[in-house]
PAKETOR-459291 format. One line per field, with one value per residue (C-alpha): x, y, z; residue number from 1; residue in three letters. Coordinates in steps of 0.2 Angstrom, whole numbers, m for minus. Each point is the difference from the previous one (the first is absolute). Example, Ala and Ser with C-alpha at 12.3 -4.5 7.8 and 13.67 -1.06 7.14 Angstrom:
residues 2
X <- (62  6) .
Y <- (m22  17) .
Z <- (39  m3) .
seq <- (1  2) .
type <- (ala  ser) .
//
This chain:
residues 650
X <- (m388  m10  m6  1  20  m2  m12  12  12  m15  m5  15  4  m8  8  6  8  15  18  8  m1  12  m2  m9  m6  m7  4  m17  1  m14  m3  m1  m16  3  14  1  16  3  9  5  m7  6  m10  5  m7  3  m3  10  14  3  18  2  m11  15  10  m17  3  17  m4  m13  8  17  m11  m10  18  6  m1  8  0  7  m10  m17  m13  m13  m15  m10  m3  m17  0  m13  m4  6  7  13  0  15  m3  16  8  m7  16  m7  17  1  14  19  4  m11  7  18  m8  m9  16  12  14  m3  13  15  m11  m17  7  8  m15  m8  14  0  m19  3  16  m10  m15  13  11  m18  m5  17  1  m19  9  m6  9  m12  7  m10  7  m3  m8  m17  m3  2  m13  m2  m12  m9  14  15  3  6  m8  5  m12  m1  7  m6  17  6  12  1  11  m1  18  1  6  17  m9  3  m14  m6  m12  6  m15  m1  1  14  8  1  6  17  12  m1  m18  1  15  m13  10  m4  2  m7  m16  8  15  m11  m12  17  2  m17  4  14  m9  m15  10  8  m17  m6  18  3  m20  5  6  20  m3  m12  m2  m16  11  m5  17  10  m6  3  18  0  m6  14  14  m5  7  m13  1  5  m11  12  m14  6  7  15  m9  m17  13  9  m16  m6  18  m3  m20  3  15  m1  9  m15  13  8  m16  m4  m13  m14  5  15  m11  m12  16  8  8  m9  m19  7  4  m9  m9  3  m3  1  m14  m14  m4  m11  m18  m11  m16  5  m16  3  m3  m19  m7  m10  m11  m5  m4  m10  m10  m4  m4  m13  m7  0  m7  14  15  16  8  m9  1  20  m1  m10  9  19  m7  4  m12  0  m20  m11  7  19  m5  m10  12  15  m10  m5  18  3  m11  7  18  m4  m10  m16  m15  2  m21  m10  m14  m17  m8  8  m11  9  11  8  m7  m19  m12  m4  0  12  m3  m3  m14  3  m15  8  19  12  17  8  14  m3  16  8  4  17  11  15  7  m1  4  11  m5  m14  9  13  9  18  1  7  16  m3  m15  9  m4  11  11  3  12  m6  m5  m8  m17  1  m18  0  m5  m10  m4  m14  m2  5  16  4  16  2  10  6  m9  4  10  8  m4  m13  m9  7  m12  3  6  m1  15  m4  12  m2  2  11  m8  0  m20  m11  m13  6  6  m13  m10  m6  m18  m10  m10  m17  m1  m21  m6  m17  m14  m9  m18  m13  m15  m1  8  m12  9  m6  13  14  14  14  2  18  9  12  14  16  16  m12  m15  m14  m8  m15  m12  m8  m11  3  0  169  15  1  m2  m6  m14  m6  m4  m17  m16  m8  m17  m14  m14  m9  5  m18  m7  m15  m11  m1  18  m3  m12  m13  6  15  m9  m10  m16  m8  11  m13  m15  3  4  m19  m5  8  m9  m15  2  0  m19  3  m8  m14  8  12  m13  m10  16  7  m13  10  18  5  m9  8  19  m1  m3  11  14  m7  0  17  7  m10  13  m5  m19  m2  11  13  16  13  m5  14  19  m1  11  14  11  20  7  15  m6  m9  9  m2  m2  m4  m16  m17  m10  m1  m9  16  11  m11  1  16  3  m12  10  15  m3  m4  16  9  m9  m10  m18  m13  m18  m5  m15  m1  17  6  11  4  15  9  14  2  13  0  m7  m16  4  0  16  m7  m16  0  m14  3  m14  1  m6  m3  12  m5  15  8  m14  5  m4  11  1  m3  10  m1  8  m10  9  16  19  4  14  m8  m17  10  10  m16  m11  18  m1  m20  0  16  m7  m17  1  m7) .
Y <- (m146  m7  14  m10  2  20  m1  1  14  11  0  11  8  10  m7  14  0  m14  9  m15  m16  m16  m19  m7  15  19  14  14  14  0  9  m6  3  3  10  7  m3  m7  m13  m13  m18  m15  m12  m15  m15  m19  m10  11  2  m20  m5  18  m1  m3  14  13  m8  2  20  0  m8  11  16  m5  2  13  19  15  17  m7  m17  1  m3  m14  4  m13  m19  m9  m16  m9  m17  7  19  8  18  8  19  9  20  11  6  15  2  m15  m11  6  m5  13  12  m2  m2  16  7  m7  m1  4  14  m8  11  m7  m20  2  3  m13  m10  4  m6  m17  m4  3  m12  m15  2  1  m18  m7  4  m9  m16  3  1  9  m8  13  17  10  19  m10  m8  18  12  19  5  18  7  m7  m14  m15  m17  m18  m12  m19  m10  m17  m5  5  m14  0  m16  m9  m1  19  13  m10  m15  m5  0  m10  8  12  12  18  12  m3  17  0  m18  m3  m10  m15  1  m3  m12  m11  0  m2  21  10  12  15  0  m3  14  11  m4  5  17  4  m3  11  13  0  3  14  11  m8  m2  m18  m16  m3  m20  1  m13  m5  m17  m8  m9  13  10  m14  0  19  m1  m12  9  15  14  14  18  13  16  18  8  m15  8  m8  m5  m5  m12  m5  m6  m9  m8  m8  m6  m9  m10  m17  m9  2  m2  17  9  15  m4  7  4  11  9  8  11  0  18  1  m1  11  13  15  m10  2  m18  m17  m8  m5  m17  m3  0  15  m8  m17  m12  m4  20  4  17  5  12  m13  m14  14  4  m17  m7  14  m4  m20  5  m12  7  4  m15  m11  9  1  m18  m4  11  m8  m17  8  m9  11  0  16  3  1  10  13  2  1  14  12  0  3  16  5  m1  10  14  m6  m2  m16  m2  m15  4  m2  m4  m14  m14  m16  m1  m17  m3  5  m11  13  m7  5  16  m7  m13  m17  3  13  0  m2  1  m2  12  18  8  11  18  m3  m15  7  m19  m16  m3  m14  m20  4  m5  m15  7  3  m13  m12  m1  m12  7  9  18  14  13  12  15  12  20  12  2  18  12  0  18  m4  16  4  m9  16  0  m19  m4  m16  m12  13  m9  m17  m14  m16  m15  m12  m12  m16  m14  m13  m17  m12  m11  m14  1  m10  9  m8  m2  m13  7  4  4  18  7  13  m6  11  2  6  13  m6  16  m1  8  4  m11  14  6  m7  7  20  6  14  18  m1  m12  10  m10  6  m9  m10  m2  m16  0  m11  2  m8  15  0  m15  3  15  m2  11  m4  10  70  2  13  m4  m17  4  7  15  m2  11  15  m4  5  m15  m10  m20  m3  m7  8  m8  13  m3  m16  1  m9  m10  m6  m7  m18  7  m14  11  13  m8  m9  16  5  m18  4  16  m8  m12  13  7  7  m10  10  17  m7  m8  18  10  m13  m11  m14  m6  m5  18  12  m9  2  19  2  m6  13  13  m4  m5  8  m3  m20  5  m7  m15  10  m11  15  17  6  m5  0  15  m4  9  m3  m14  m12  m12  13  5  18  6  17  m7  6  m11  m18  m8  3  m9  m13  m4  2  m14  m11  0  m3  m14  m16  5  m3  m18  6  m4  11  2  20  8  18  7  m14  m15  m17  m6  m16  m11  m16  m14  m13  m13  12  5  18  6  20  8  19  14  16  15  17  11  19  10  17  5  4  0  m15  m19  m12  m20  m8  m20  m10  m20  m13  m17  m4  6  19  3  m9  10  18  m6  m3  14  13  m8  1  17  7  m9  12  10  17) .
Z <- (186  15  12  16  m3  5  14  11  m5  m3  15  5  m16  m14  m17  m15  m15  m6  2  m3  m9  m4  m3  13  10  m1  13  5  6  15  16  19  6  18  m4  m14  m7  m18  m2  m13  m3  m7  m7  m6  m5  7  m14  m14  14  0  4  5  14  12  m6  4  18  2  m3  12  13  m2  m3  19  9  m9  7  m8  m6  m17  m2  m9  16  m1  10  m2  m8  m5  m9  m5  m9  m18  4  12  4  4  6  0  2  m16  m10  m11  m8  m9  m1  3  m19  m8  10  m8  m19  3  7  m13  15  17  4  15  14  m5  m2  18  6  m4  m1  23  m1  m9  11  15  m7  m4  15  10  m9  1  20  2  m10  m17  m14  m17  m17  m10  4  m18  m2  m5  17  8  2  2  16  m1  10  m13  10  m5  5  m5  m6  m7  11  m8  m3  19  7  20  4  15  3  0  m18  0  m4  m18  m13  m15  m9  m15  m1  m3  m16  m13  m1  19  5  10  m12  17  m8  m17  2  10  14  19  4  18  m3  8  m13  m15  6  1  m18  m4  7  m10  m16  7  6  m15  m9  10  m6  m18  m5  m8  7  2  m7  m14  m17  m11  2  17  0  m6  14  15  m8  0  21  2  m7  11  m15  m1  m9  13  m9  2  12  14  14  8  16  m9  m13  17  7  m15  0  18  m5  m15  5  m11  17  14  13  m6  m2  11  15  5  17  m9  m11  13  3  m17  m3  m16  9  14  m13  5  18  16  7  m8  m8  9  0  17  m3  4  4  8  3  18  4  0  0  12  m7  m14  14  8  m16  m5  21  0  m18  4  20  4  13  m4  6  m9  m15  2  0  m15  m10  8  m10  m15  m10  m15  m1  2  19  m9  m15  11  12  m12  m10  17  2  m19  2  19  m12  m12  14  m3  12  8  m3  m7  m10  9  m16  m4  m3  8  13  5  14  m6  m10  m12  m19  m13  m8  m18  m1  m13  m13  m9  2  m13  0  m17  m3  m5  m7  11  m3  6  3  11  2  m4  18  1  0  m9  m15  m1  m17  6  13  m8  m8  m11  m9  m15  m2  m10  10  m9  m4  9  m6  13  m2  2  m3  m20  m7  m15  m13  m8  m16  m10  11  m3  m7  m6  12  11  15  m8  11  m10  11  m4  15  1  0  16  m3  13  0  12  13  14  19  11  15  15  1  m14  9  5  m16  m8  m13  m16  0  m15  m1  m10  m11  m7  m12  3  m14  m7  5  m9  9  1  15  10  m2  20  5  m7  m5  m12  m17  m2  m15  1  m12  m4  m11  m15  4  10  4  11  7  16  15  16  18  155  m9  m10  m17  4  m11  m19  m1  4  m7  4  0  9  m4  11  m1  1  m16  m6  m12  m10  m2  m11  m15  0  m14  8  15  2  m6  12  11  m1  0  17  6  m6  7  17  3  m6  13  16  m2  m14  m15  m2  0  m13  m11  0  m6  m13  m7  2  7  m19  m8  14  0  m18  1  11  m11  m14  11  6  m19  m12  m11  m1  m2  m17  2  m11  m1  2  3  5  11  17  10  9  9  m5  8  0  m12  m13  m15  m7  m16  m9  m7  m2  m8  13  m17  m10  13  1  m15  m3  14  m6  m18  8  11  m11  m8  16  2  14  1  7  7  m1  11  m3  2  9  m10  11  m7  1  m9  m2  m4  m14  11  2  19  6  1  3  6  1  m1  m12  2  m9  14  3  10  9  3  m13  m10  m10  m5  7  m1  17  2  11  2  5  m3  m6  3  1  m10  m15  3  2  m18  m7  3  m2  m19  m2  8  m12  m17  0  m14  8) .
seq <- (1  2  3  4  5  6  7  8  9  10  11  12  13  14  15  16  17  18  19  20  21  22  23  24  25  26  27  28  29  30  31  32  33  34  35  36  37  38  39  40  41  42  43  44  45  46  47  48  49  50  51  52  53  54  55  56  57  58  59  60  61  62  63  64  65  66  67  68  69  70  71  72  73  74  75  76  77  78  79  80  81  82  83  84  85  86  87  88  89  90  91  92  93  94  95  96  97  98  99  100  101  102  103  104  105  106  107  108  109  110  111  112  113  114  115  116  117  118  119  120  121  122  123  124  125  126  127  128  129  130  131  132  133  134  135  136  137  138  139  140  141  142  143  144  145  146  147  148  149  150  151  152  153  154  155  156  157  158  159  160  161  162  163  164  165  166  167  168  169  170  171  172  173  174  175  176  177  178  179  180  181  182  183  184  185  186  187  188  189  190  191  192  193  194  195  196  197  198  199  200  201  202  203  204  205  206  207  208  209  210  211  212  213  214  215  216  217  218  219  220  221  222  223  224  225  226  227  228  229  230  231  232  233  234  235  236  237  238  239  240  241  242  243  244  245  246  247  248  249  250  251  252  253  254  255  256  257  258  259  260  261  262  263  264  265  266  267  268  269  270  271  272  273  274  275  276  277  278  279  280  281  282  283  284  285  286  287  288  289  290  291  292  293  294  295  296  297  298  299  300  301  302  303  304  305  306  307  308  309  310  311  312  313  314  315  316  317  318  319  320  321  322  323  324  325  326  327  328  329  330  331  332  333  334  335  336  337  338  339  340  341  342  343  344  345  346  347  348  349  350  351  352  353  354  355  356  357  358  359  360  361  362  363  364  365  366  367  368  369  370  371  372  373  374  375  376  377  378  379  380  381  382  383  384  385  386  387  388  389  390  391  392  393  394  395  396  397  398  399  400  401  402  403  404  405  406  407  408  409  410  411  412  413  414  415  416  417  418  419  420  421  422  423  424  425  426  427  428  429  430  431  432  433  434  435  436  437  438  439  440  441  442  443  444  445  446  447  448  449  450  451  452  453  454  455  456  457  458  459  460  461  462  463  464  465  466  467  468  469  470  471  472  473  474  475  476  477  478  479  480  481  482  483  484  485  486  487  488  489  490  491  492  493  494  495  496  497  498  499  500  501  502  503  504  505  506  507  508  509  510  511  512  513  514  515  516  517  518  519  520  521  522  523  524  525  526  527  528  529  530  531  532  533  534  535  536  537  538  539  540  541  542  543  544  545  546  547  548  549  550  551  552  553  554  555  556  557  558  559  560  561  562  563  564  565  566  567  568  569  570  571  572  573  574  575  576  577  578  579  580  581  582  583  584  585  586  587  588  589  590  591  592  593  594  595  596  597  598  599  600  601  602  603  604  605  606  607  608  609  610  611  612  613  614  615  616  617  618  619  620  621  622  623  624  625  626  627  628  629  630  631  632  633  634  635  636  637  638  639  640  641  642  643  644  645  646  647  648  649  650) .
type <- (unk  unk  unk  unk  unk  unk  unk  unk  unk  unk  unk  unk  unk  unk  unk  unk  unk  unk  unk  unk  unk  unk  unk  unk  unk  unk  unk  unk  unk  unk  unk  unk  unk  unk  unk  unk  unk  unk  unk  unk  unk  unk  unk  unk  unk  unk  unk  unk  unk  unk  unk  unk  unk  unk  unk  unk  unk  unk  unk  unk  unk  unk  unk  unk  unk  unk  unk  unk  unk  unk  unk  unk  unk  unk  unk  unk  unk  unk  unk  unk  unk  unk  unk  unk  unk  unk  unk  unk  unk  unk  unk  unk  unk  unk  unk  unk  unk  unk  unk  unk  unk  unk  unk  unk  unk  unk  unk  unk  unk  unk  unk  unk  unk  unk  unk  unk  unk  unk  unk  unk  unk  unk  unk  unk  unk  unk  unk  unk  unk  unk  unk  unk  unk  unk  unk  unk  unk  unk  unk  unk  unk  unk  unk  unk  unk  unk  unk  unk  unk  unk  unk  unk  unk  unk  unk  unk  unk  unk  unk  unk  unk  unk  unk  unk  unk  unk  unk  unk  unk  unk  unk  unk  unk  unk  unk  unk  unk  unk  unk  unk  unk  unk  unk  unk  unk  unk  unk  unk  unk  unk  unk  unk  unk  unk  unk  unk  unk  unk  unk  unk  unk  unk  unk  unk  unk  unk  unk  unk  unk  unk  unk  unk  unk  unk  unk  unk  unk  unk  unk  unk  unk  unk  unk  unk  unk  unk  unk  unk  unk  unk  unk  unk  unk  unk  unk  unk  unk  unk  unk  unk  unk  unk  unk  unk  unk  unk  unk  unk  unk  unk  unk  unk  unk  unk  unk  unk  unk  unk  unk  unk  unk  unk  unk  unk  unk  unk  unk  unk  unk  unk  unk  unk  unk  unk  unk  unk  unk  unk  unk  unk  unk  unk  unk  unk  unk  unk  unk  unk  unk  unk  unk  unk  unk  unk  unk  unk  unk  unk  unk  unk  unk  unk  unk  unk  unk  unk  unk  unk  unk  unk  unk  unk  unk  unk  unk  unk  unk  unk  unk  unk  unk  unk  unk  unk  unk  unk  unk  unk  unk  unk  unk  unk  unk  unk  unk  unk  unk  unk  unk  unk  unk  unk  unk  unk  unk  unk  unk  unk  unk  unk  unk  unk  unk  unk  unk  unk  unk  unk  unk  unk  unk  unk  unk  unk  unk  unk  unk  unk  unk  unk  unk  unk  unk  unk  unk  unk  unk  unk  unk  unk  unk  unk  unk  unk  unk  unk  unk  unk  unk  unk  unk  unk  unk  unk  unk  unk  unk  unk  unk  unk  unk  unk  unk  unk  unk  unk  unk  unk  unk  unk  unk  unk  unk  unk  unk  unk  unk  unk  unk  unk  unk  unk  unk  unk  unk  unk  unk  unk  unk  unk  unk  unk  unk  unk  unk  unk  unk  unk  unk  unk  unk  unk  unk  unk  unk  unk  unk  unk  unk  unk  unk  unk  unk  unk  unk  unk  unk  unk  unk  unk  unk  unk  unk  unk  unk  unk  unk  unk  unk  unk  unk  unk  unk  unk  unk  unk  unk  unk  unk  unk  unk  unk  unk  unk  unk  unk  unk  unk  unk  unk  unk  unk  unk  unk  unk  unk  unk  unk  unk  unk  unk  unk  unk  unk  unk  unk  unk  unk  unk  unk  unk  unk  unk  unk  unk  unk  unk  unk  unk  unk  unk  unk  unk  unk  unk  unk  unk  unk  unk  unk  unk  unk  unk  unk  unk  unk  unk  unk  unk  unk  unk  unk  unk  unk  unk  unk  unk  unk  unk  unk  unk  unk  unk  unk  unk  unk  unk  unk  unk  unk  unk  unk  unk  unk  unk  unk  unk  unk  unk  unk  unk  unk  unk  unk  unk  unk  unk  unk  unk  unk  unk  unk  unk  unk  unk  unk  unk  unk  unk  unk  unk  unk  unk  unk  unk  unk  unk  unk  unk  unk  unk  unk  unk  unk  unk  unk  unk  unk  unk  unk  unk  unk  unk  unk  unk  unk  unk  unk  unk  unk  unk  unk  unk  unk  unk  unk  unk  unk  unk  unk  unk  unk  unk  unk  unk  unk  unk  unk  unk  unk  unk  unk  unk  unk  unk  unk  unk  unk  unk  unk) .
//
């Protein structure tokens, strides 16, 4: 990976662990310098993007005109001659869809809540001309307030003749496409999104998908007949509403215009939904301008005016982030230790010589954050939908306890075929395109590793056994109900262990300080910049002082996607896991208490990639199996793991 690639972007941001990862591109965590604020970045790469290169524009471009309290925010771009960088809003919460699986259902209250919030985000997009063609519960995130955001807007369409210009292109996910869609017929974006909408408010109440087969074809004819189970819990006016959404005729389908004031969402509100955005671009704040004129010793006016440019560089993405923390009743300060301004000739705050950036696995992966990944794009590449079973927390016993199959569930994965079918299309160009993900499997060490370097020992295995071993490094009720926390949003380093951060991280931390006067101070205290990093990290971990592979799961505190158990022993479960996965064709690469999973089709493509890790909770005092999708369709993944997760025998 060529260094030169993040000169740029580190000259404003300090890189932390991977929270998300897909095809063609990864999402970090990182930090703003002058501000603060964390954020997340999108890094994809040119050359594994290809074709899919236009589609990345089409999101930026969309994502640069866009401006609301219910659309993920980009900050800031930076391309270079074989990366782009997208910096976008920080989701904790993860995506919308593992809040349902967690949840089982959603309860009618909790899904018009956030039903309101993704009515708001499409009517918002459908005023500015834009018309999304992906709405599902993946492509919407969770803020720290329980907010939801949309994201991926790769397959946006904003026609030049306006929304009630017809469209050509059938892209999208299976389970949520218009029948106009499927059919291969001309259709108008704002009806097909409408469509969309039934099917994902339909998920957030029933916790499975109203048109569902492992069949692709079975399930268009399915979407085209209309005919969906109405489940008793239904109330009349959530089954009235779904009625009017998932109309097969688009002409008879329910606007969006009507649904801002639809009975059912005003149930319990005092005011109809609110579309309008809250934070419109074309309003500047003044006490931001003021903070960054005195900063940048330039005046207000001018200051006003290179920000009204709107060029999404470090000028946008500062300005965008003072107002972030002023929202959220945070000083409107900029950090007078940060190394580079814009408009300064100050070098970037890591030097070349020792930088590296290969990935280092992330303690969390809340999302895989939309276009990273190109898997359910496109209609035509064949993937199972299947019969859905709520992936509800599964109480394991102790193996005293166990009886046999009472946690059992009888469905089996089904393998993808691809069938061939040729998309109709007056433009090939724009339809998605699957992209695989190379899954490597590391060549094993044949020189002795030094216990200094701490890296964890891998165990690679496959349905036929392991294979390999390997070391390596404003009206009420308009939102959730939101948390009652007292933490700072500042991001202490301490907050991330040291062995979930770029270690290079570290040392040019070191290096900088170094830099300012104070090499020989530093060399004094630790010997060397290699010796004292290294101590530090023992000090910090001394858990990983001798290299040991696993000593132990990490502790997590309960969240949506964590699964509880009334298990003591983490080793048992693990290896309870580990039996039970070749058994379910999935193959698997383990490092400590962490398995990276993934499935794959008869033609050797990878259908599913997902993460499984025994992990500690403190409350209650139990172990607990942490998952997390990174590639592939939802419903199949949250079949999958329900049926891996039931067949241990504990």
């Amino acid at each position: 990976m060529a260094v030169d690639d993040y000169d740029e972007l580190l000259k404003y941001y300090d890189l932390h662990e991977t929270i998300g990862t897909g095809g063609f591109a990864k999402v970090k965590l990182a930090r703003h310098l002058l501000t603060g604020e964390k954020v997340a970045v999108k890094i994809m790469d040119k050359i594994a993007l290809g074709d899919d290169l236009p589609r990345v524009k089409t999101e930026i471009k969309a994502m640069k005109s866009l401006s609301h309290q219910h659309v993920c925010r980009l900050y800031h771009v930076i391309e270079t001659s074989k990366k782009i960088f997208m910096i976008l809003e920080y989701c904790p919460g993860g995506e919308l869809f593992d809040y349902i699986i967690a949840k089982d259902r959603l309860t009618e209250d909790e899904a018009r809540i956030f039903f309101r919030q993704i009515v708001s985000a499409v009517a918002y997009i459908h005023r500015e001309g834009y018309a999304h063609r992906d709405l599902k519960p993946e492509n919407l995130l969770i803020d720290e307030d329980r907010n939801l955001k949309l994201i991926d807007f790769g397959l946006c369409a904003k026609p030049k003749g306006g929304l009630d210009y017809h469209l050509m292109t059938c892209c999208g996910s299976p389970a949520y496409a218009a029948p106009e869609l499927i059919q291969g017929k001309a259709y108008i974006g704002s009806e097909a999104d409408i469509w969309s909408m039934g099917v994902l408010m339909y998920a957030l109440m029933c916790g499975f998908l109203p048109f569902d087969d492992d069949n692709v074809m079975l399930l268009y004819k399915k979407i085209m007949r209309g005919k969906y189970e109405i489940p008793k819990w239904l109330s009349p006016g959530s089954v009235l509403l779904l009625s009017q959404m998932l109309q097969v005729d688009p002409k008879r389908r329910i606007s969006v215009g009507h649904l801002l004031n639809h009975p059912w969402l005003m149930q319990g509100y005092s005011c109809p939904v609110e579309w309008q955005s809250r934070c419109p671009l074309d309003h500047l704040d003044e006490d931001c301008i003021t903070e960054l004129a005195v900063f940048n010793k330039r005046s207000r006016e001018s200051m006003s005016d290179l920000i009204s440019k709107w060029n999404y560089d470090q000028t946008t993405a500062t300005y965008l982030l003072l107002k972030s923390k002023k929202t959220r009743g945070k000083p409107v300060r900029l950090m007078a230790q940060a190394v580079v301004s814009e408009y300064s000739t100050a070098t970037p705050l890591m030097s070349k010589k020792n930088r590296q950036f290969e990935d280092i696995d992330g303690s969390e992966s809340p999302y895989v954050f939309g276009s990273m990944d190109f898997a359910d794009c496109d209609f035509y590449e064949d993937y199972p939908f299947s019969g859905l079973m709520p992936l509800t927390p599964i109480i394991i016993n102790e193996p005293s306890k166990y009886k046999s199959g009472s946690n059992s569930i009888k469905s089996t994965p089904q393998t993808p075929v691809k069938r061939g079918v040729t998309p109709r299309s007056e433009n090939k160009e724009n339809y998605g395109r699957m992209n695989e993900v190379n899954f490597l499997y590391p060549p094993t060490p044949k020189i002795p590793v030094k216990k200094s370097q701490n890296e964890h020992r891998e165990i690679i295995s496959t349905p036929n056994g392991i294979i390999a071993s390997s070391s390596k490094e404003n009206c009420t009720k308009e939102n959730p109900t939101k948390k009652n926390s007292t933490k700072t949003d500042e991001m202490e380093i301490a907050s991330i262990s040291p062995e979930r951060r770029c270690r290079s991280v570290d040392m040019e931390l070191n290096q900088a300080h170094l830099d300012n006067g104070q090499k020989k101070k530093s060399t004094k205290v630790f010997g060397s910049l290699e010796r004292g990093l290294d101590k530090m990290l023992m000090m910090l971990t001394p858990s990983k002082r001798k290299g040991s592979s696993r000593d132990g799961p990490r502790k997590l505190k309960a969240q949506y996607n964590v699964t509880t158990t009334k298990l003591l022993n983490p080793d048992y479960l693990l290896n309870e896991i580990t039996k039970v996965l070749p058994e379910k064709q999935v193959d698997y690469v383990q490092k400590g208490y962490k398995l990276k999973c993934r499935t794959q089709s008869d033609f050797g493509k990878v259908t599913l990639q997902f993460e499984l890790e025994v992990c500690q909770l403190s409350k209650p005092e139990v172990v607990g199996i942490r998952r997390q999708r990174l590639k592939g369709d939802a419903w199949v993944y949250k079949r999958l793991v329900e049926d891996i997760l039931a067949s241990c025998k504990v």
